[in-house]
C-alpha positions as protocol buffer text, in pm:
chain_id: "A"
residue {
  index: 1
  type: UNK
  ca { x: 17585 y: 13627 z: -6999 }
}
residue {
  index: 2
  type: UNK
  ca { x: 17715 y: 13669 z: -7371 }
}
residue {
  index: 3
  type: UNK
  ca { x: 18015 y: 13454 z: -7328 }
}
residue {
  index: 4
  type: UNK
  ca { x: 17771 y: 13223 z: -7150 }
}
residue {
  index: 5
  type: UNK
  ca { x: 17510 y: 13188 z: -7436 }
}
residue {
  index: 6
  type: UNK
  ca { x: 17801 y: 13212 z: -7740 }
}
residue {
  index: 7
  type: UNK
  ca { x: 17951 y: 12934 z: -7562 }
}
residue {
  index: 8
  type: UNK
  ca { x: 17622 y: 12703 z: -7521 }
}
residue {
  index: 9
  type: UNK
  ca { x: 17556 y: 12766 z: -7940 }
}
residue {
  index: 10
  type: UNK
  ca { x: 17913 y: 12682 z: -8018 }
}
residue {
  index: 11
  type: UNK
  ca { x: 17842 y: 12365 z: -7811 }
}
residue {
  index: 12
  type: UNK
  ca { x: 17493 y: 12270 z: -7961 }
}
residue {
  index: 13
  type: UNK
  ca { x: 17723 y: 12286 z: -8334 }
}
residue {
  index: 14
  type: UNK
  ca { x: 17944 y: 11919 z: -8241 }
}
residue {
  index: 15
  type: UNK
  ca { x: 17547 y: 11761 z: -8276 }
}
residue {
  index: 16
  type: UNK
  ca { x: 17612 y: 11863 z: -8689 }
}
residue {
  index: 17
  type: UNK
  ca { x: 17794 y: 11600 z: -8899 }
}
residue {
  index: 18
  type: UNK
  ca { x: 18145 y: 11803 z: -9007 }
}
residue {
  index: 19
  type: UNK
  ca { x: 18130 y: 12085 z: -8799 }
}
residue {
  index: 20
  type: UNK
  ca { x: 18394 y: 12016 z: -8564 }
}
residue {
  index: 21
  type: UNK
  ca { x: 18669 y: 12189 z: -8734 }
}
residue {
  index: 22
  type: UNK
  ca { x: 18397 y: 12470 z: -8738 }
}
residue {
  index: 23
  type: UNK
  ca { x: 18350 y: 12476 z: -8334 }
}
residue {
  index: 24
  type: UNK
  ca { x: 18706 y: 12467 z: -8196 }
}
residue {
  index: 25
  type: UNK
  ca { x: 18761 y: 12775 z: -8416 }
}
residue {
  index: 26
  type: UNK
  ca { x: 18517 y: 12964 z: -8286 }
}
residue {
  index: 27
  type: UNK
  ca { x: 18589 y: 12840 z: -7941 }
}
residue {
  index: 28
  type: UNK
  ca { x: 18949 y: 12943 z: -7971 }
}
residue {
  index: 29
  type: UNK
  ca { x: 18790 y: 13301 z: -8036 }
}
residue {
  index: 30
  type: UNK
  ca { x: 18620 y: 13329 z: -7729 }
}
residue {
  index: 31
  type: UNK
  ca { x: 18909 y: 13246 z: -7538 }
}
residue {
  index: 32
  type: UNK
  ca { x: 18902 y: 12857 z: -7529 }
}
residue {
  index: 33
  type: UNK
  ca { x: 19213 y: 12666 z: -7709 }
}
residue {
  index: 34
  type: UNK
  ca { x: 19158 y: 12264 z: -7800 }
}
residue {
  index: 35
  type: UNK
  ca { x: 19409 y: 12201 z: -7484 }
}
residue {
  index: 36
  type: UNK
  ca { x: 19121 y: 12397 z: -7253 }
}
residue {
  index: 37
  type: UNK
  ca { x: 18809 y: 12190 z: -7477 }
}
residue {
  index: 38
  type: UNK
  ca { x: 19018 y: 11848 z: -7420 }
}
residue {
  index: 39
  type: UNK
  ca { x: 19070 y: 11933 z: -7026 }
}
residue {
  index: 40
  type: UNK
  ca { x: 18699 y: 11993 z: -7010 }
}
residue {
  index: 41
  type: UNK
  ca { x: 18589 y: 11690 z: -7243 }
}
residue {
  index: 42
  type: UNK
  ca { x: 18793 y: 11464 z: -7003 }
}
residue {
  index: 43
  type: UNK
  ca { x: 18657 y: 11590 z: -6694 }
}
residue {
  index: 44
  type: UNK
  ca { x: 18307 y: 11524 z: -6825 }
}
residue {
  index: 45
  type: UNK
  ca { x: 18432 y: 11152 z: -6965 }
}
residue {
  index: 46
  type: UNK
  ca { x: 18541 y: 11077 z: -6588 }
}
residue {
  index: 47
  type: UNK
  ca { x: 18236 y: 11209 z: -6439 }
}
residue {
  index: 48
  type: UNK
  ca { x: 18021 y: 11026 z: -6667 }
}
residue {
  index: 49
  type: UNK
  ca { x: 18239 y: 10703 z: -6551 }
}
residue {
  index: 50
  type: UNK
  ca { x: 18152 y: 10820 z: -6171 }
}
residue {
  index: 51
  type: UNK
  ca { x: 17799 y: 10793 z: -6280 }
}
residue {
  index: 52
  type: UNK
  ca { x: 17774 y: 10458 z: -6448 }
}
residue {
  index: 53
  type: UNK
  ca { x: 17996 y: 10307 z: -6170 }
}
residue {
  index: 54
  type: UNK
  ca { x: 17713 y: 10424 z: -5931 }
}
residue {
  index: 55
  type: UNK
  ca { x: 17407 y: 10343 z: -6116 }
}
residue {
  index: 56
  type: UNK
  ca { x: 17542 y: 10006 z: -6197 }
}
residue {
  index: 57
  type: UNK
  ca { x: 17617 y: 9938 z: -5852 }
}
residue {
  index: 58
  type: UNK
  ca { x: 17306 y: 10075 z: -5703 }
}
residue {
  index: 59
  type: UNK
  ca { x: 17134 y: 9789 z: -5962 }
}
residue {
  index: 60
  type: UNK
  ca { x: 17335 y: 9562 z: -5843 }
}
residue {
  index: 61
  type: UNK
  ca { x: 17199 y: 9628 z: -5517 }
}
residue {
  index: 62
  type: UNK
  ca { x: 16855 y: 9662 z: -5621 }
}
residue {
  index: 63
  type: UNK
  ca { x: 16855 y: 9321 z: -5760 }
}
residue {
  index: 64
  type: UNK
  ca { x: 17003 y: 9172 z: -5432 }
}
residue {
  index: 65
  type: UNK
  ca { x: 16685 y: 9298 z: -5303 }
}
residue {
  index: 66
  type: UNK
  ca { x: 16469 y: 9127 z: -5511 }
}
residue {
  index: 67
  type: UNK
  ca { x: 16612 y: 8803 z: -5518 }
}
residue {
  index: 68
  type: UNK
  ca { x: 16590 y: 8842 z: -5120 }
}
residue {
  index: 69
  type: UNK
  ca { x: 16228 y: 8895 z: -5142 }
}
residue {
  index: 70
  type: UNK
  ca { x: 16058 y: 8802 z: -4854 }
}
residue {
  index: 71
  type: UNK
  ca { x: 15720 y: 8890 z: -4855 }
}
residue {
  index: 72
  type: UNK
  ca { x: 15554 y: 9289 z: -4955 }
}
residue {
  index: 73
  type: UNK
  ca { x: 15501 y: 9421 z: -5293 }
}
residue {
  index: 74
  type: UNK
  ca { x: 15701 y: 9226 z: -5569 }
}
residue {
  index: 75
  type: UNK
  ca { x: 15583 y: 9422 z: -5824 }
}
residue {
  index: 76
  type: UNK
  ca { x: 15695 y: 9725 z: -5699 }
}
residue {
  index: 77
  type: UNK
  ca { x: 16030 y: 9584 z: -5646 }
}
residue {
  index: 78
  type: UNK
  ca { x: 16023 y: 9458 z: -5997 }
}
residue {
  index: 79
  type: UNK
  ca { x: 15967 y: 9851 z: -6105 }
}
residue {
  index: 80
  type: UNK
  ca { x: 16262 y: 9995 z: -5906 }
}
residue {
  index: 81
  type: UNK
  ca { x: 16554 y: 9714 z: -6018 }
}
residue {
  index: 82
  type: UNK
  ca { x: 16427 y: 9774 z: -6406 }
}
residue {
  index: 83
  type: UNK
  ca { x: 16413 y: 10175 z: -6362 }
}
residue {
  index: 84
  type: UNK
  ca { x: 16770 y: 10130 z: -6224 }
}
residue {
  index: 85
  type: UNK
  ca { x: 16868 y: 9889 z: -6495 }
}
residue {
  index: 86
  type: UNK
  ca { x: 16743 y: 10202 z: -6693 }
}
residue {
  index: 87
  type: UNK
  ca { x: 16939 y: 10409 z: -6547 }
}
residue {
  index: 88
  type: UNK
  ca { x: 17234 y: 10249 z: -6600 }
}
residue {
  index: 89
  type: UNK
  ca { x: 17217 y: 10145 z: -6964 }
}
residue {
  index: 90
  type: UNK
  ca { x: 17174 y: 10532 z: -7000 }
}
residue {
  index: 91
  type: UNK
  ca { x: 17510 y: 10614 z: -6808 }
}
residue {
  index: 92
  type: UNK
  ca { x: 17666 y: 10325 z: -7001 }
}
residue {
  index: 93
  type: UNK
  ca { x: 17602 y: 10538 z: -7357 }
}
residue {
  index: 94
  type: UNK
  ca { x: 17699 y: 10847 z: -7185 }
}
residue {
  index: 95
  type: UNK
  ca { x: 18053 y: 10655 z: -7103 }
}
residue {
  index: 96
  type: UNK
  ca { x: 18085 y: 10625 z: -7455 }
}
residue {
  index: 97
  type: UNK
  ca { x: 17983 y: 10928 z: -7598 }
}
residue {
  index: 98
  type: UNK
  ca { x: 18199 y: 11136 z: -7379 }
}
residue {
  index: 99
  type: UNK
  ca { x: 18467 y: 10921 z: -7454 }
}
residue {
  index: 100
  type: UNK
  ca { x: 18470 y: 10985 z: -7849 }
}
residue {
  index: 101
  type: UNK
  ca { x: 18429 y: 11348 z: -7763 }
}
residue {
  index: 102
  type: UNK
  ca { x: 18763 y: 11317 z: -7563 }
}
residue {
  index: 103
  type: UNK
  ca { x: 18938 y: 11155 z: -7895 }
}
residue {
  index: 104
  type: UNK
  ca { x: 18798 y: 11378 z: -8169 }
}
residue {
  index: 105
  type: UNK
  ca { x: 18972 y: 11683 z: -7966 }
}
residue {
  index: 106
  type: UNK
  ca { x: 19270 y: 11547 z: -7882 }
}
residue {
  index: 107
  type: UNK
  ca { x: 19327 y: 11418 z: -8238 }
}
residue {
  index: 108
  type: UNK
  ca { x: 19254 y: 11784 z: -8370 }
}
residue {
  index: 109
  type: UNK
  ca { x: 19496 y: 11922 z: -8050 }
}
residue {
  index: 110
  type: UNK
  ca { x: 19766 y: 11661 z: -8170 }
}
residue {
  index: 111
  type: UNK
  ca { x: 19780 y: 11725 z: -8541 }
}
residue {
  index: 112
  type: UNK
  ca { x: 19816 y: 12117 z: -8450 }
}
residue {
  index: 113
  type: UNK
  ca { x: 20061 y: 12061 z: -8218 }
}
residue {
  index: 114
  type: UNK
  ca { x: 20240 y: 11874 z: -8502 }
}
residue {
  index: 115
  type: UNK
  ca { x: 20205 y: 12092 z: -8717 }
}
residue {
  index: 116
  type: UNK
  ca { x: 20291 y: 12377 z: -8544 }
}
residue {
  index: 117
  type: UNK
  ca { x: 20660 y: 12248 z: -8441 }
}
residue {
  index: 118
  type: UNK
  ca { x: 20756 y: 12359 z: -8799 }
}
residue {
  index: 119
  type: UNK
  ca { x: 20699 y: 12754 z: -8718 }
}
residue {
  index: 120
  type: UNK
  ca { x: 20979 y: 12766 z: -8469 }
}
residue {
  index: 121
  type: UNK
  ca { x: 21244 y: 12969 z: -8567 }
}
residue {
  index: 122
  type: UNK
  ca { x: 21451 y: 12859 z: -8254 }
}
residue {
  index: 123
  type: UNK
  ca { x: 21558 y: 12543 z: -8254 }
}
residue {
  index: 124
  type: UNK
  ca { x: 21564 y: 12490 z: -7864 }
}
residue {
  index: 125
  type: UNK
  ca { x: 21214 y: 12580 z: -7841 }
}
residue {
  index: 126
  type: UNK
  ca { x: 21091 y: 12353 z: -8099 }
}
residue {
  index: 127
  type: UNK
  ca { x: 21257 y: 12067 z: -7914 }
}
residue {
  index: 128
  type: UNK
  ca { x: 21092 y: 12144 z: -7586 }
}
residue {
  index: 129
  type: UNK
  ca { x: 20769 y: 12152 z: -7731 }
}
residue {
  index: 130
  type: UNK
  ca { x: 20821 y: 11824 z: -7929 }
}
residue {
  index: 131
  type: UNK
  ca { x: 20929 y: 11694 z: -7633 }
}
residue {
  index: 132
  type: UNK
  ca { x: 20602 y: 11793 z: -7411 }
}
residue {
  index: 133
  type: UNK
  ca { x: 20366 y: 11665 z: -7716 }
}
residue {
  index: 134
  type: UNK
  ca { x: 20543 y: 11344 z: -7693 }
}
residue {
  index: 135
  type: UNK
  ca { x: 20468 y: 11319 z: -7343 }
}
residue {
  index: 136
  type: UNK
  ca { x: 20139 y: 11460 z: -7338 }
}
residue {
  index: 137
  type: UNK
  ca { x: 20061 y: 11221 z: -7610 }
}
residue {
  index: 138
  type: UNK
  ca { x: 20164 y: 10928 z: -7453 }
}
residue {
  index: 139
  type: UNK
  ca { x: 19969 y: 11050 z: -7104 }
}
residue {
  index: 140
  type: UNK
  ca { x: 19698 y: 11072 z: -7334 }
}
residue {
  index: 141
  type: UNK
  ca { x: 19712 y: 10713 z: -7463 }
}
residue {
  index: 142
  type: UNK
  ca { x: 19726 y: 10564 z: -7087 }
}
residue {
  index: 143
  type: UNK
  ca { x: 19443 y: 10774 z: -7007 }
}
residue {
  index: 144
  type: UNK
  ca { x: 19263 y: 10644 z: -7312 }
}
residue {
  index: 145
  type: UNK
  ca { x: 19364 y: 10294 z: -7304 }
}
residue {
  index: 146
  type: UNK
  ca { x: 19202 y: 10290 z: -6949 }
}
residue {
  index: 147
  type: UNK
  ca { x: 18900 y: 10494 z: -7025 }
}
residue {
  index: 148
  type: UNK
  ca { x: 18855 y: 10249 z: -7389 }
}
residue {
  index: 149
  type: UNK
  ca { x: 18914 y: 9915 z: -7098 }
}
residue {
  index: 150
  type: UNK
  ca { x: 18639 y: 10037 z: -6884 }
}
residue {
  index: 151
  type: UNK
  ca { x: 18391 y: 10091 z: -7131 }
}
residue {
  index: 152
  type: UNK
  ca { x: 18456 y: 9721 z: -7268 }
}
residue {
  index: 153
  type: UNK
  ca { x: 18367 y: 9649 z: -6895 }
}
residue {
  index: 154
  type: UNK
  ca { x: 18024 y: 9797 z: -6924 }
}
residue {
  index: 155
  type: UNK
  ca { x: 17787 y: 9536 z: -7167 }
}
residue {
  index: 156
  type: UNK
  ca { x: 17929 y: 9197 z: -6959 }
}
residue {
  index: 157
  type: UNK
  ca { x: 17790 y: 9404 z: -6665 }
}
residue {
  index: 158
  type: UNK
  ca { x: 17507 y: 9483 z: -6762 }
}
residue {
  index: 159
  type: UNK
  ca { x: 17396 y: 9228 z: -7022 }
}
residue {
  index: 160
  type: UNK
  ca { x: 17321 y: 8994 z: -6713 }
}
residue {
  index: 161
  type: UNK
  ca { x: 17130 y: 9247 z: -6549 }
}
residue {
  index: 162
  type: UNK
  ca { x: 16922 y: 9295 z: -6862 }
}
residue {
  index: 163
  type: UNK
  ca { x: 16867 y: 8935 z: -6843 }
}
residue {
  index: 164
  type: UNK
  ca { x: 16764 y: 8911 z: -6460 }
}
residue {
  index: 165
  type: UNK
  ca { x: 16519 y: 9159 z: -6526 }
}
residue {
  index: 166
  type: UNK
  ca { x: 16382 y: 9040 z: -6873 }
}
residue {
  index: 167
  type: UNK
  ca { x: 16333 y: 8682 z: -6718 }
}
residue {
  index: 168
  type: UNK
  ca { x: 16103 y: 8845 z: -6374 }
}
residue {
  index: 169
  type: UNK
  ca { x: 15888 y: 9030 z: -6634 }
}
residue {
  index: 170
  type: UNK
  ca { x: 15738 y: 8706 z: -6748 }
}
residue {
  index: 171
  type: UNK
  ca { x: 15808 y: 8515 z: -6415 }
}
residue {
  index: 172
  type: UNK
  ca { x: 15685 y: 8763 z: -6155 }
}
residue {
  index: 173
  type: UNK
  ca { x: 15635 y: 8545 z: -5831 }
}
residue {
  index: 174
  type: UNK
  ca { x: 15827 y: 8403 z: -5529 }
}
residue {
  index: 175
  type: UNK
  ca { x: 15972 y: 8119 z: -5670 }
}
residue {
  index: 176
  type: UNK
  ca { x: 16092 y: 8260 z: -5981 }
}
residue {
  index: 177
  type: UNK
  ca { x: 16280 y: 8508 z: -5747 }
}
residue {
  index: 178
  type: UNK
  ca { x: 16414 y: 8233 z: -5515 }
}
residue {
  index: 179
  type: UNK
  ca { x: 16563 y: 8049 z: -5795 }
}
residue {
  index: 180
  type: UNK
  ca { x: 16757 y: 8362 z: -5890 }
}
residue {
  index: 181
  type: UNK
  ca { x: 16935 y: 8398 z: -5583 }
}
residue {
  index: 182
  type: UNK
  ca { x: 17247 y: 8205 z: -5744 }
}
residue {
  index: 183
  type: UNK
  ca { x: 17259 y: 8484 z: -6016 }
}
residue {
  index: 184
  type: UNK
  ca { x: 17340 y: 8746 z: -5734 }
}
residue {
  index: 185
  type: UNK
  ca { x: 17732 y: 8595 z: -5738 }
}
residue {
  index: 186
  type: UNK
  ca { x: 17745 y: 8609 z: -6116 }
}
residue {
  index: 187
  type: UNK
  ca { x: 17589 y: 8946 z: -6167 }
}
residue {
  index: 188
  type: UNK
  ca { x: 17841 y: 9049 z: -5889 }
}
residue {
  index: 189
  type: UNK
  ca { x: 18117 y: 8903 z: -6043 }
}
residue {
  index: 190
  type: UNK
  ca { x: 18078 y: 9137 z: -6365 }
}
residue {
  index: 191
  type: UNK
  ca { x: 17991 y: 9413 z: -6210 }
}
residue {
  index: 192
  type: UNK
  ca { x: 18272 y: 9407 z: -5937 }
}
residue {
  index: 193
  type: UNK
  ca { x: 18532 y: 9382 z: -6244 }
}
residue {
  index: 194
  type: UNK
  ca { x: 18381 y: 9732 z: -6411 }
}
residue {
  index: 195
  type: UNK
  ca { x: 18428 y: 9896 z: -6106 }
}
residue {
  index: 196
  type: UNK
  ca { x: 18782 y: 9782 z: -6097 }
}
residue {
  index: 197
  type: UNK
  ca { x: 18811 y: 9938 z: -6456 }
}
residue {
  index: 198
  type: UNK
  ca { x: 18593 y: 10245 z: -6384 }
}
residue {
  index: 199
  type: UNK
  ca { x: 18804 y: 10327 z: -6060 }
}
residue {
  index: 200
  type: UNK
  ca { x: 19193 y: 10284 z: -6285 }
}
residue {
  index: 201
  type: UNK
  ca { x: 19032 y: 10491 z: -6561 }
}
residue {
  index: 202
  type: UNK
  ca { x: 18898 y: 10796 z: -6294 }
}
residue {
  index: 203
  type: UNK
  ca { x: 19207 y: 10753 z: -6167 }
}
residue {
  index: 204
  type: UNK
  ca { x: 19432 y: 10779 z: -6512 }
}
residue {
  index: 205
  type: UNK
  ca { x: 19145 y: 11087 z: -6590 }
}
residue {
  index: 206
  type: UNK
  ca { x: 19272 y: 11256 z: -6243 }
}
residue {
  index: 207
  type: UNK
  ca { x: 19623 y: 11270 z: -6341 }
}
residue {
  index: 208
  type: UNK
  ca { x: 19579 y: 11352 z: -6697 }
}
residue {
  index: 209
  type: UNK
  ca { x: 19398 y: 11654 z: -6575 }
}
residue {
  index: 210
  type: UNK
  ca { x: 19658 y: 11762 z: -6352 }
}
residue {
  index: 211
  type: UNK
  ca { x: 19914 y: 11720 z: -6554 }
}
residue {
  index: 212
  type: UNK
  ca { x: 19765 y: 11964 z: -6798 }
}
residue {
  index: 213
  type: UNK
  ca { x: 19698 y: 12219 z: -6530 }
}
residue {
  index: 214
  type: UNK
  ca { x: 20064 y: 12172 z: -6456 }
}
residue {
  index: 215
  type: UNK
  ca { x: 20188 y: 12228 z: -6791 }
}
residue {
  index: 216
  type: UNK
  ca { x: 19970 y: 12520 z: -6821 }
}
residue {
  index: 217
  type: UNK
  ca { x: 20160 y: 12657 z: -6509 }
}
C-alpha cells in the first residue's frame, strides 16, 4: 500500500514544469529504473492508440448511421455521433500526450546510458553495452517514427468528422442528412488510413516492448 501511494505522488510530480529530473530519481529509489518508466510509458502510448483507433471507428460508424437515417429520432442520433466525435477528439490528445511522455524518458534513459559507457573499466563490457544502446536506440526511433506517423493520421480523420457534425447542428432534418451520404466514402477514406497507421505503430509498440523484456532477461 506504501509503494502503491509513493508511487501515485511521484507520478502526480511530471504535471510540474522541471520536475522530471526530480521524478525518475525518486522512482529509481523505489525500485523503478528509466528502462522500467519507458517500458511502462510505451505500453500506455499503445494502449492509448488502441483507444483512439476504436473511438474513431465507432464514429465512423455512428455517422454511417445517421446519414442512413430512415425515419425515428434524428435528434437523438445527432447526440450519439457528436458524443462519439467527443470521444474521440479526447483519445486523439491522449495519443499525443502519451507519446511525449514516451520521448522525455527515453531521452533522459539515452543520455545516461551515454554517459555511463565512460565508467567501464573493462573494455569488452563497455562495447557490449554501446552496442545494445545503439540498437535499442535505433528500435526506439522505428517505434517512434511509427507512433509520431500515426498521430499525424489523427486531425485528417477527424477534422471531417468535426465538420459532418458541425454542419447537422444547424441543418438537423432529412434532407440535410441525405445529402451527406456521399461524405460517408470520404470520412472513410481518412479514417481507414489512421487505422493503417494506428495498427503499424501497436505493432512497432509490441516489439519494442518485447525486446526490452528480452534484454532484461
Amino acid at each position: 500500500m506504501h509503494r502503491t501511494l509513493t508511487v501515485a505522488l511521484l507520478a502526480a510530480c511530471t504535471l510540474l514544469a522541471g520536475c522530471e529530473s526530480t521524478y525518475y530519481s525518486a522512482m529509481e529509489k523505489v525500485g523503478f529504473a528509466k528502462r522500467d518508466i519507458l517500458a511502462s510509458r510505451v505500453v500506455s502510448a499503445r494502449d492509448s492508440q488502441l483507444e483512439a483507433k476504436e473511438e474513431i471507428t465507432d464514429a465512423l460508424a455512428e455517422f454511417g448511421r445517421v446519414v442512413s437515417y430512415e425515419g425515428g429520432d434524428l435528434e437523438a442520433r445527432y447526440q450519439r455521433l457528436a458524443a462519439r466525435l467527443e470521444d474521440s477528439e479526447a483519445a486523439a490528445r491522449a495519443v499525443s500526450a502519451r507519446i511525449a511522455d514516451v520521448e522525455s524518458v527515453a531521452e533522459a534513459l539515452f543520455e545516461e546510458w551515454q554517459t555511463e559507457l565512460a565508467q567501464y573499466s573493462s573494455a569488452s563490457l563497455r562495447a557490449q553495452s554501446e552496442q545494445q544502446l545503439r540498437q535499442t536506440r535505433a528500435r526506439y526511433r522505428e517505434m517512434l517514427g511509427a507512433m509520431k506517423r500515426a498521430e499525424s493520421r489523427l486531425e485528417p480523420a477527424l477534422q471531417p468528422l468535426r465538420d459532418q457534425v458541425l454542419f447537422l447542428k444547424h441543418n438537423l432534418n432529412a434532407r440535410a442528412v441525405a445529402g451527406l451520404k456521399g461524405e460517408v466514402t470520404r470520412v472513410d477514406a481518412q479514417v481507414s488510413q489512421l487505422v493503417a497507421e494506428l495498427n503499424r505503430a501497436i505493432a512497432e509498440a509490441n516489439r519494442f516492448i518485447a525486446d526490452l523484456e528480452q534484454n532484461d532477461g
